[in-house]
Z-matrix of the N, CA and C atoms (Angstrom, degrees):
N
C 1 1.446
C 2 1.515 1 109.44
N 3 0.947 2 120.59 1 93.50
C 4 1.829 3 144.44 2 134.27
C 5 1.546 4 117.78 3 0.62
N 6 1.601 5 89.13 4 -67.00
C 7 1.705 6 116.55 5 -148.50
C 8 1.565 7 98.33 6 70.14
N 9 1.404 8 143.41 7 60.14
C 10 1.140 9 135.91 8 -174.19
C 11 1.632 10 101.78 9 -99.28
N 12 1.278 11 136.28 10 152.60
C 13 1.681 12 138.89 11 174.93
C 14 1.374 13 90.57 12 -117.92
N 15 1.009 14 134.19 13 -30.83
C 16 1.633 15 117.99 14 -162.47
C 17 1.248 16 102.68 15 -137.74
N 18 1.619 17 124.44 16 -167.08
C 19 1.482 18 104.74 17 179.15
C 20 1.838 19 81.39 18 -133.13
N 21 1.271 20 101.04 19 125.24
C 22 1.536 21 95.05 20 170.27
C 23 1.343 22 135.14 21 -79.63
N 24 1.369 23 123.66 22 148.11
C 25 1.959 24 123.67 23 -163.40
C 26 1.694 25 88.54 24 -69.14
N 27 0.946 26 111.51 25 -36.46
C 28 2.156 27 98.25 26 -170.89
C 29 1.522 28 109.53 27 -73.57
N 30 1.263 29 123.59 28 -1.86
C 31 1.239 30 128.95 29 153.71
C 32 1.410 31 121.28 30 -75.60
N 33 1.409 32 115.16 31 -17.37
C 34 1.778 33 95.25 32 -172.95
C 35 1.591 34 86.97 33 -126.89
N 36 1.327 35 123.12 34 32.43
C 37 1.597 36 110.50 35 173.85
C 38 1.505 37 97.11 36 -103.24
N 39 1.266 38 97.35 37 135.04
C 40 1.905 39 112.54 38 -157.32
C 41 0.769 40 107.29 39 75.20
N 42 1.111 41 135.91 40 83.73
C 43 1.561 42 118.42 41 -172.19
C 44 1.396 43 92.21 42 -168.95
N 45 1.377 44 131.97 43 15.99
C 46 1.576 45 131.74 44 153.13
C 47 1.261 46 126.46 45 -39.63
N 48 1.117 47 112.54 46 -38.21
C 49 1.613 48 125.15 47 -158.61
C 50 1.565 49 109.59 48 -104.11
N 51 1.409 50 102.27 49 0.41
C 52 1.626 51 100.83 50 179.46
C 53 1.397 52 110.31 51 -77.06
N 54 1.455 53 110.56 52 159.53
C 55 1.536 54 113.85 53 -151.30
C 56 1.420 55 93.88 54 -130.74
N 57 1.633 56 122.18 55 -39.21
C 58 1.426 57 121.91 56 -158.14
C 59 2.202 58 89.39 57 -156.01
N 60 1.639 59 87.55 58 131.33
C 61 1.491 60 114.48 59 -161.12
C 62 1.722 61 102.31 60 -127.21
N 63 1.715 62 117.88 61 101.55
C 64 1.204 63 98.68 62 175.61
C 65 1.478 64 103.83 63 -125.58
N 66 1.494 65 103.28 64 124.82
C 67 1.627 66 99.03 65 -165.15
C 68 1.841 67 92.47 66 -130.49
N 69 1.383 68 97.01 67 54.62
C 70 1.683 69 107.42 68 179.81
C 71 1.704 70 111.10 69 -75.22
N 72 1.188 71 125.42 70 145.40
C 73 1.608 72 129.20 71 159.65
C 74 1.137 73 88.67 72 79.68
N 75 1.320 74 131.81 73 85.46
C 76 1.401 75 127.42 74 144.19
C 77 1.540 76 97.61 75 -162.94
N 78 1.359 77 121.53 76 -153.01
C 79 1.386 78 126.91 77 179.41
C 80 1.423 79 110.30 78 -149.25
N 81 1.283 80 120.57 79 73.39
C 82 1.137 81 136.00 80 160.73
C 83 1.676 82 113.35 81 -48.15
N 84 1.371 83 99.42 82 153.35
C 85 1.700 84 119.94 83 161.95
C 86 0.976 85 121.74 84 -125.61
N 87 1.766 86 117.88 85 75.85
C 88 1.491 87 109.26 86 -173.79
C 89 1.269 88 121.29 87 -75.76
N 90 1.548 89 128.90 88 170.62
C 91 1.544 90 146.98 89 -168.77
C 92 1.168 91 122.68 90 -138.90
N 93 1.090 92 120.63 91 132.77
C 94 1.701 93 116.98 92 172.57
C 95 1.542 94 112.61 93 -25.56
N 96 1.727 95 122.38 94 134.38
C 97 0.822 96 137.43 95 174.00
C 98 1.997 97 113.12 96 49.44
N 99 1.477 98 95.12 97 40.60
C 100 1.597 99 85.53 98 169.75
C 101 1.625 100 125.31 99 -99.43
N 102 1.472 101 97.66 100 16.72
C 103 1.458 102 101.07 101 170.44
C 104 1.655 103 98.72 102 -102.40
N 105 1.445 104 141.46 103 8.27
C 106 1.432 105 136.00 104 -149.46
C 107 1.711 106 89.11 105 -66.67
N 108 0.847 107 118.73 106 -19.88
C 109 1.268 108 104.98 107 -178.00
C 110 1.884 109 138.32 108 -61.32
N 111 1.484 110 78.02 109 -24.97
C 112 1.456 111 83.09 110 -158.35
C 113 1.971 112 109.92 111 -123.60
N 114 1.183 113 95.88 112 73.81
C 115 1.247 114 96.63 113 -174.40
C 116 1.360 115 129.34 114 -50.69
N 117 0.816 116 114.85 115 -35.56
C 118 1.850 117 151.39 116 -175.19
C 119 1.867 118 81.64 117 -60.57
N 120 0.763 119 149.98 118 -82.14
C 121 1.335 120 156.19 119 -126.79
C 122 1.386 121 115.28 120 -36.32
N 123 1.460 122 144.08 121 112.86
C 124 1.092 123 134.47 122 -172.22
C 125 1.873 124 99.15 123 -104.51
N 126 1.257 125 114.75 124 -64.32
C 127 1.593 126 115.33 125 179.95
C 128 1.248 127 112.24 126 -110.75
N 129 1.493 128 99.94 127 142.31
C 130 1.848 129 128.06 128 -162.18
C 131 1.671 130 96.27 129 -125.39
N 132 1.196 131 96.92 130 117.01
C 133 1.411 132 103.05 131 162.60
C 134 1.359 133 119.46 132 -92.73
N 135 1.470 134 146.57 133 73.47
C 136 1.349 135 110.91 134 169.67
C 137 1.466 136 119.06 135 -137.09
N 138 1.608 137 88.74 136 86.21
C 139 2.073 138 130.10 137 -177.04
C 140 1.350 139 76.48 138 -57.26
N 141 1.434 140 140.80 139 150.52
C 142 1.827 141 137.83 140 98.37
C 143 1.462 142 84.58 141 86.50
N 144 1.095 143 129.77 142 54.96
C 145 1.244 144 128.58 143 -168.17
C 146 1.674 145 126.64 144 -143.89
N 147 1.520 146 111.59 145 -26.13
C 148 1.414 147 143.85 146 179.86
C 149 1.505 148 122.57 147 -85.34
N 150 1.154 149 139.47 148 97.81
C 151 1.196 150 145.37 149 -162.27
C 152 1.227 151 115.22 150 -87.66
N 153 1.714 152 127.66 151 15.12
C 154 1.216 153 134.38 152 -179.63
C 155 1.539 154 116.52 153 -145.95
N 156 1.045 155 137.35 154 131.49
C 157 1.475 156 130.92 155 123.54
C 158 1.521 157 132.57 156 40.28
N 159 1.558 158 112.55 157 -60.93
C 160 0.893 159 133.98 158 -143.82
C 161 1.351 160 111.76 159 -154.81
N 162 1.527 161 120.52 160 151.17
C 163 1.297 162 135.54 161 170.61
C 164 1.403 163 113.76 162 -100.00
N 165 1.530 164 146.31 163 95.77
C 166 1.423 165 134.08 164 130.06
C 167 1.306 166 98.69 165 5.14
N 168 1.998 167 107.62 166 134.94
C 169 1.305 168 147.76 167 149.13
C 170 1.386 169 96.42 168 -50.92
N 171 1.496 170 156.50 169 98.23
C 172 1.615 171 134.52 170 129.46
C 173 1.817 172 82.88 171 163.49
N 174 1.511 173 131.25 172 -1.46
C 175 1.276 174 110.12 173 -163.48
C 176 1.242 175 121.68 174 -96.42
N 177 1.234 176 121.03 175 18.73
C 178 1.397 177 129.72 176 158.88
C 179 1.874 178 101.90 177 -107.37
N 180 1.186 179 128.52 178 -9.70
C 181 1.170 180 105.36 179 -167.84
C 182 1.337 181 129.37 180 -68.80
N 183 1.520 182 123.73 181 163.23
C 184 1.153 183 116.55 182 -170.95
C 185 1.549 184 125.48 183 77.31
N 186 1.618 185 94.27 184 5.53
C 187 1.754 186 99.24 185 -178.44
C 188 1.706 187 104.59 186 -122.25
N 189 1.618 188 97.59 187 77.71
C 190 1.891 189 117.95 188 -168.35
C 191 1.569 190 76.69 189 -68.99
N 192 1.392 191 141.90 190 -60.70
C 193 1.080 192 126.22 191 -153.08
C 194 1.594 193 112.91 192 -79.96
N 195 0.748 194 101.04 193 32.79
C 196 1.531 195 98.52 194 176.82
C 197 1.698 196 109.36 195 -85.06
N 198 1.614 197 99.88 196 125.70
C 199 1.811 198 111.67 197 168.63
C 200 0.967 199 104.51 198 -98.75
N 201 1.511 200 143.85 199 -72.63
C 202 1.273 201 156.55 200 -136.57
C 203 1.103 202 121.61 201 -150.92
N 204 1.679 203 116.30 202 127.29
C 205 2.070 204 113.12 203 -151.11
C 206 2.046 205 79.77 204 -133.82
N 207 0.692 206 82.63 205 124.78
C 208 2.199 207 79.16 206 171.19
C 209 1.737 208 96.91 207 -118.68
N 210 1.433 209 111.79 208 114.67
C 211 1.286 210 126.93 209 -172.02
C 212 1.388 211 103.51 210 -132.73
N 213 1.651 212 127.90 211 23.83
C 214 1.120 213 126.10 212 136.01
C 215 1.673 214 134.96 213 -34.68
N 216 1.732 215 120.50 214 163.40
C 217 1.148 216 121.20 215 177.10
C 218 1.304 217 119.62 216 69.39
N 219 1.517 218 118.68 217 -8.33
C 220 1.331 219 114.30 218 -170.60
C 221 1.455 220 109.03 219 -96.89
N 222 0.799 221 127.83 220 -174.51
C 223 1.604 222 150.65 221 175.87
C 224 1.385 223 127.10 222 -93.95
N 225 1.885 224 123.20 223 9.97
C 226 0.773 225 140.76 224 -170.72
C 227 1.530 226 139.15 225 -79.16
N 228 1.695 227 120.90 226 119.57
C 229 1.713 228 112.62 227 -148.84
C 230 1.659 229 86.19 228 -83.56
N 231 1.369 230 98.79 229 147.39
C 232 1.833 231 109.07 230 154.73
C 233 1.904 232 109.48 231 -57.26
N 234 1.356 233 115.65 232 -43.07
C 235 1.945 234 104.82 233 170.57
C 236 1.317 235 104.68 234 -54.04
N 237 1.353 236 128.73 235 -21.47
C 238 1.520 237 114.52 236 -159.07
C 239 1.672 238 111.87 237 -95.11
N 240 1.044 239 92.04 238 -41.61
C 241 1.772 240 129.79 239 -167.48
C 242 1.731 241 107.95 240 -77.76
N 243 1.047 242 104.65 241 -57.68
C 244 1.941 243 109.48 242 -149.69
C 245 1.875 244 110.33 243 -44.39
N 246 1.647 245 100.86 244 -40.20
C 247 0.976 246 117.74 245 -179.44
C 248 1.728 247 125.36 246 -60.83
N 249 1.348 248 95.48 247 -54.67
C 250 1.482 249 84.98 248 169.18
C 251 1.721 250 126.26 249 -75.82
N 252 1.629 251 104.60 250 -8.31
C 253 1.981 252 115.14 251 -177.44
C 254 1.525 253 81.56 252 -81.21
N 255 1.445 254 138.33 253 -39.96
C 256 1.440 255 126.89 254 -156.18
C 257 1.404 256 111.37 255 -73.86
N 258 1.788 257 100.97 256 -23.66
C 259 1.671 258 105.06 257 -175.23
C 260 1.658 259 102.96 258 -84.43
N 261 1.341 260 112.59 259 -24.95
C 262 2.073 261 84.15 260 161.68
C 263 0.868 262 125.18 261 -98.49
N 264 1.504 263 139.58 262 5.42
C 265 1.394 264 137.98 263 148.04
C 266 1.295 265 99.06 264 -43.80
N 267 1.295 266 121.40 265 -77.13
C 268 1.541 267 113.29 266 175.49
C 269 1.634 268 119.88 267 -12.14
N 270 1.370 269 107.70 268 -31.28
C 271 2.043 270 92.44 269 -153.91
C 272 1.563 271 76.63 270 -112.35
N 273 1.988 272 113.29 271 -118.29
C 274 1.536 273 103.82 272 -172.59
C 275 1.309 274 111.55 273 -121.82
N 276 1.664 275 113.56 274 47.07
C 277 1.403 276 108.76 275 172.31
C 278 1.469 277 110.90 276 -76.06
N 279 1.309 278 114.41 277 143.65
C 280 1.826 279 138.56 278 178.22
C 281 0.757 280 112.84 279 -112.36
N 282 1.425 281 144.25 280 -72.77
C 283 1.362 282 131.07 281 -178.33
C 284 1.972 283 95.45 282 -124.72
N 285 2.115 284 81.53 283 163.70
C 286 1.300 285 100.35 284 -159.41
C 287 1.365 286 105.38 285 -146.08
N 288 1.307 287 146.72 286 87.84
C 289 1.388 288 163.09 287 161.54
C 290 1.814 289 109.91 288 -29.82
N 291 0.933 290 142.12 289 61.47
C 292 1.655 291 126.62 290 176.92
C 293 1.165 292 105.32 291 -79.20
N 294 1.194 293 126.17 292 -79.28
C 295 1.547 294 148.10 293 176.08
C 296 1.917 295 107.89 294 78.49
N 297 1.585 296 82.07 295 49.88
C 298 1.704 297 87.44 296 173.11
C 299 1.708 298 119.99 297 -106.60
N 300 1.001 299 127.37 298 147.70
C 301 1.280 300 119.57 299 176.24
C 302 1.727 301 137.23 300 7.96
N 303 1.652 302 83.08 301 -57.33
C 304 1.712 303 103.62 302 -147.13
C 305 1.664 304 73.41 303 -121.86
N 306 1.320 305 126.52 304 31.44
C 307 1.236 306 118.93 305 -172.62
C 308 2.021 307 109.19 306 -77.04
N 309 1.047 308 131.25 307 -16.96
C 310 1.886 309 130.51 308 -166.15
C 311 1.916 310 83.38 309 -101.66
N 312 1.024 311 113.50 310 -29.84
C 313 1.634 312 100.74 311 176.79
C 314 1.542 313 110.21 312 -74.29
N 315 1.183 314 98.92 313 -33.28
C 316 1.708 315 98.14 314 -171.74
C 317 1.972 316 110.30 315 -89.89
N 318 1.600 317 104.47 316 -9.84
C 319 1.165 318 102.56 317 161.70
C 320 1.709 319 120.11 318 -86.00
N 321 1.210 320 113.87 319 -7.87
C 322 1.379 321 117.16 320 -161.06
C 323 1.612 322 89.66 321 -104.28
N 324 1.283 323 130.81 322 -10.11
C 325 1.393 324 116.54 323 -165.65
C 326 1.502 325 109.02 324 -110.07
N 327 1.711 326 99.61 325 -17.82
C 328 1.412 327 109.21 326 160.92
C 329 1.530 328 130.13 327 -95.39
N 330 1.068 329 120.61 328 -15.55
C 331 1.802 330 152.88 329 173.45
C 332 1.583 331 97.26 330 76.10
N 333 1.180 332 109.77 331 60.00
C 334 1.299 333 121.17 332 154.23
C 335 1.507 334 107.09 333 -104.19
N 336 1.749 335 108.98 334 156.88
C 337 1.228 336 126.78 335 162.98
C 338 1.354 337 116.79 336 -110.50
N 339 1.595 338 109.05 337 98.93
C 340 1.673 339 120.57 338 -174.04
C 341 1.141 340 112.96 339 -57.28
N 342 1.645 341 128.45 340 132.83
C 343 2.020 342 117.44 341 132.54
C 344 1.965 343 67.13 342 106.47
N 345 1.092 344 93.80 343 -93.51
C 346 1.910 345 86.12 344 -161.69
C 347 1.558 346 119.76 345 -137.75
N 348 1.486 347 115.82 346 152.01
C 349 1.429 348 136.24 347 -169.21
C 350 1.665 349 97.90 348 79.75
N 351 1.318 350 117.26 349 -177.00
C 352 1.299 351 145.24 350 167.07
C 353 1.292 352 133.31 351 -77.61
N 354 1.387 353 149.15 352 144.01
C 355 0.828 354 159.72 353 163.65
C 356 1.587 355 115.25 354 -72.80
């Protein structure tokens, strides 16, 4: 825990080569394309971490390497969300942490395997 609200650009300059990102316990405000930095990125931490509702259209993009995103603890709607979790299923996301309610319906409609193992 940070206490971070935003994610700052002087944090991800050099930051090609990063592999694993844990920006858990704080309250971020993410934005379209605020991971552009870091292509390389395989695991995303951000448990208790999301200060909204909702996920921005574009804020995973650019993260082909993405394995594993843990977006537990948050406060996050399936209208807000599904769309951008559905766009890295598409590329090489594997596992995916929600741990929301209606969370085994919303893994079964995307063919993800929630919380633990692989899909």
């Amino acid at each position: 825990n940070n206490n971070l609200t935003s994610f700052p650009g002087a944090v991800s300059r050099g930051s090609h080569s990063l592999e694993k990102l844990y920006l858990n316990l704080n309250t971020l405000t993410l934005h379209r394309g605020v991971f552009v930095a870091f292509p390389k990125l395989r695991i995303l931490d951000l448990r208790s971490a999301i200060n909204s509702r909702s996920l921005e259209t574009g804020t995973f993009e650019m993260l082909t390497s993405l394995q594993e995103l843990q977006l537990h603890d948050n406060m996050l709607t399936v209208e807000g969300s599904l769309c951008e979790v559905r766009s890295l299923r598409a590329r090489n996301l594997q596992k995916l942490r929600l741990d929301l309610t209606f969370e085994t319906a919303v893994a079964r409609a995307i063919g993800i395997t929630c919380g633990v193992g692989m899909s």
